[in-house]
C-alpha positions, 0 to 999 in steps of 0.5 A: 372313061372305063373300057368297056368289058366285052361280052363272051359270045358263043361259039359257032356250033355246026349242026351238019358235022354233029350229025355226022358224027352220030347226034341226032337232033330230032328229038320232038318224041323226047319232048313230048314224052317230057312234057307228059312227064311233066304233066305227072310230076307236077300233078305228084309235087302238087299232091306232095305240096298238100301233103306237106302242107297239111302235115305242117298244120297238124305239127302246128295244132299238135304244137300249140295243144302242148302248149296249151297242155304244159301251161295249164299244167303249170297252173295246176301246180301252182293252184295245187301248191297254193291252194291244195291244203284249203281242206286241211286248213278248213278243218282246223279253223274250228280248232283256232276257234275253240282255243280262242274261246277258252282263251276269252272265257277265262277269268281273272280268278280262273287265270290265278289258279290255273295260270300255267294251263291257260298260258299252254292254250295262249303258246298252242294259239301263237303256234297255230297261227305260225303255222297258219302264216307259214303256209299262207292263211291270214286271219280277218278279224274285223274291228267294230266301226268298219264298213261291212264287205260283203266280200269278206263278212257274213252278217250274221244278225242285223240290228238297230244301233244308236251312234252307228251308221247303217252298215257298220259292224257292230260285232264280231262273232268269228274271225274269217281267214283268207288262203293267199288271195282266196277266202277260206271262210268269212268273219261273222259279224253283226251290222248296223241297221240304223242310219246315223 
């Protein structure tokens, strides 16, 4: 069995030969006078704790206001990035539909002789829509037969149709675009109003 360890014990302290000696030990006025201290500093620590406590919810709403802030800035750039050229870009849709046109209105008597002209309006066609691609604008151009989707389509004319279902589309006026995952501008179709 282990020995067992000995506790140190105090010292015996004479309270006669410390008076004598200049020590007084009656200090029932100290001890009020810390007692009313300590009255006013708790009452000072408890005010210090509110203060801090308060300064601690102000840091942490200034704190989640940035937050808010740099996140919403973030977007913003993103949006703006993604989606800041729509005015430009709505703007030069009516010019991919005035080449698209003149493409379709030529004839084959009209290719013959101005052959290299027409060829000049096909290359300004491809390269406007690179440059459609590069920054993001897809064209819709439905094919006649599909679903009408009014999330994308804009029936322009509705009408009667043997050997179509009610709700296809049964021309295509104008091809529709999208910007990334926003619509810039519907397709212009004609739908069906007959059932099969």
């Amino acid at each position: 069995m282990a020995e067992e360890q000995k506790k140190p014990t105090m010292p015996e302290i004479d309270l006669a030969e410390l008076e004598d000696n200049g020590i007084d030990f009656d200090i029932t006025e100290e001890v009020e006078e810390l007692e009313f201290l300590d009255e006013d500093v708790q009452a000072e620590l408890d005010g210090l704790r509110a203060e801090r406590d308060d300064f601690r919810d102000r840091f942490m709403r200034a704190l989640a206001d940035t937050e808010n802030t740099r996140k919403r800035s973030e977007r913003d750039r993103r949006e703006a990035e993604q989606y800041g050229g729509s005015k430009l870009a709505r703007d030069m849709l009516p010019i991919f539909d005035n080449l698209a046109r003149a493409i379709d209105a030529a004839t084959d008597e009209q290719r013959e002789i101005s052959g290299a002209l027409l060829e000049g309006v096909e290359l300004t066609m491809r390269e406007l829509l690179n440059v459609f691609k590069k920054h993001g604008i897809e064209p819709i151009v439905p094919e006649v037969g599909e679903k009408f989707d009014p999330q994308m389509h804009q029936a322009m004319f509705e009408a009667p149709l043997p050997d179509t279902k009610g709700g296809d589309i049964i021309q295509v006026s104008q091809a529709g675009f999208m910007l990334h995952d926003r619509l810039l501008r519907p397709a212009q179709v004609g739908v069906s109003s007959s059932p099969r």
